[in-house]
C-alpha positions in Angstrom: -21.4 3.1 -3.4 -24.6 5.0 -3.4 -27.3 4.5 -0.3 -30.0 2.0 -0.2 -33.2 4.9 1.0 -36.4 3.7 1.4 -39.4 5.7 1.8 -42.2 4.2 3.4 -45.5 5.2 2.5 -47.8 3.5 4.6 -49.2 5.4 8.1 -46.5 4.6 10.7 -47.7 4.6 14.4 -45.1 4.6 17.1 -45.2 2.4 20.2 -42.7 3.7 22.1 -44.7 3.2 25.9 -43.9 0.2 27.7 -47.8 -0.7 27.4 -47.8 0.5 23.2 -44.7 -2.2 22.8 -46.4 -4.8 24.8 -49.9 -4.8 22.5 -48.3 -3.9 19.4 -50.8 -5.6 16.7 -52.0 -8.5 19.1 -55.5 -9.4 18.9 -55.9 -7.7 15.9 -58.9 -9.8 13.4 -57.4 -8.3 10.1 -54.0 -8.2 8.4 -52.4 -4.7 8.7 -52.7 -3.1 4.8 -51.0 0.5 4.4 -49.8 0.9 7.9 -46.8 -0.6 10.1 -45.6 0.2 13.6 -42.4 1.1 14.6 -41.4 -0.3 18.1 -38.8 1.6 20.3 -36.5 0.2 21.6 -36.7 -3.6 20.4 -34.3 -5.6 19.3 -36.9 -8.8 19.0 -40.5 -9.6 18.6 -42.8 -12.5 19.1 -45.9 -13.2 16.8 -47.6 -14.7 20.1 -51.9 -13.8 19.9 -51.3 -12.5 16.1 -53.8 -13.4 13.3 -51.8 -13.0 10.2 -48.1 -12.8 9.2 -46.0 -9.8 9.2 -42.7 -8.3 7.7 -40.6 -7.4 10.6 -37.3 -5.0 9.6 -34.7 -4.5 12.5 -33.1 -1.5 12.7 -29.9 0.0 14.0 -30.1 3.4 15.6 -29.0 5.3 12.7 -32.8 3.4 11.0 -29.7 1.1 8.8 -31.4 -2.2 8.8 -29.7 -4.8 10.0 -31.8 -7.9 9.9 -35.2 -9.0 7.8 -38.2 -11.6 8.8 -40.1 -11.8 5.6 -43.8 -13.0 6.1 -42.9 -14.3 10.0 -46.1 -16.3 11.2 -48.1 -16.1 13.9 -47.0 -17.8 17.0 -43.2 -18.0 15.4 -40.5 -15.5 17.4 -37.1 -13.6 16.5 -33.5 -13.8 17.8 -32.7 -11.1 19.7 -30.6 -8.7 17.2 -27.7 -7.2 19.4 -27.2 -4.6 16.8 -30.9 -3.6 16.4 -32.4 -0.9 18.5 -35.9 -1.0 16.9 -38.2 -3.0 14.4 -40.2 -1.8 12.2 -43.5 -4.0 11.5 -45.1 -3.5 7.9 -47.7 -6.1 5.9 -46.7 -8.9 4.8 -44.9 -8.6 1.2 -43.6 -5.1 2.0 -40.1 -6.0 1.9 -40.0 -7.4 -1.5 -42.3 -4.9 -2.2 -40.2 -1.7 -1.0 -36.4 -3.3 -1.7 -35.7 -3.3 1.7 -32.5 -5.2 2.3 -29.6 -5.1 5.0 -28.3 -2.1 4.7 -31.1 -0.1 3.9 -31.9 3.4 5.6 -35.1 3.6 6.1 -37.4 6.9 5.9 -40.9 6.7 7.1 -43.3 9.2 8.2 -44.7 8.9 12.2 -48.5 9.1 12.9 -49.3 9.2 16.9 
C-alpha cells in the first residue's frame, strides 16, 4: 500500500513554550487563511476565547495522523487522543482541502 504524504503549504508556526501552547490562536479577530500552528506536545485542544472555527489534525510522533476535527467551533473541545503527541491547527476546510485522513504523514514546513 503506498503512503498517504501530505505537504502543507501554508506558513507553519511552532508553539512549542508552555506560554506559545497556552495562547495558541486565542483572541485572534480574523480566521487563520494560509497559516496553521503546530502545537508540541498536545494531545487535545479547546476552542475556548476563539473567533472562528478550525481544522485540528492530531498527530502521532512519527507526524501519522491519528485523529481529525473538521471545522471544530469556537467554545467546542477534543478528547484527549492517547496516541497523539501533537496537533496541527490549519483553516477551516484544509482537510478536505489537502486529503488529510487517518493515516496520513504529514510534511509541513516550520516558520519561528
Amino acid at each position: 500500500m503506498k503512503e498517504n504524504v501530505v505537504i502543507i503549504p501554508y506558513q507553519i508556526k511552532m508553539a512549542d513554550s508552555f506560554f506559545k501552547r497556552l495562547k495558541g490562536l486565542m483572541f485572534r479577530k480574523d480566521p487563520i487563511k494560509d497559516e496553521g500552528l503546530w502545537i508540541v506536545p498536545c494531545n487535545a485542544v479547546h476552542m475556548f476565547f476563539m473567533k472562528f472555527a478550525i481544522d485540528i489534525v492530531l498527530l502521532n510522533k512519527q507526524n501519522e495522523v491519528v485523529m481529525v476535527y473538521h471545522s471544530l467551533r469556537p467554545w467546542k473541545m477534543t478528547k484527549p487522543e492517547k496516541t497523539a503527541y501533537s496537533t496541527l491547527e490549519l483553516p477551516s476546510g484544509s482537510i478536505n482541502q489537502l486529503g488529510i485522513c487517518i493515516g496520513s504523514i504529514i510534511q509541513c514546513p516550520i516558520q519561528n
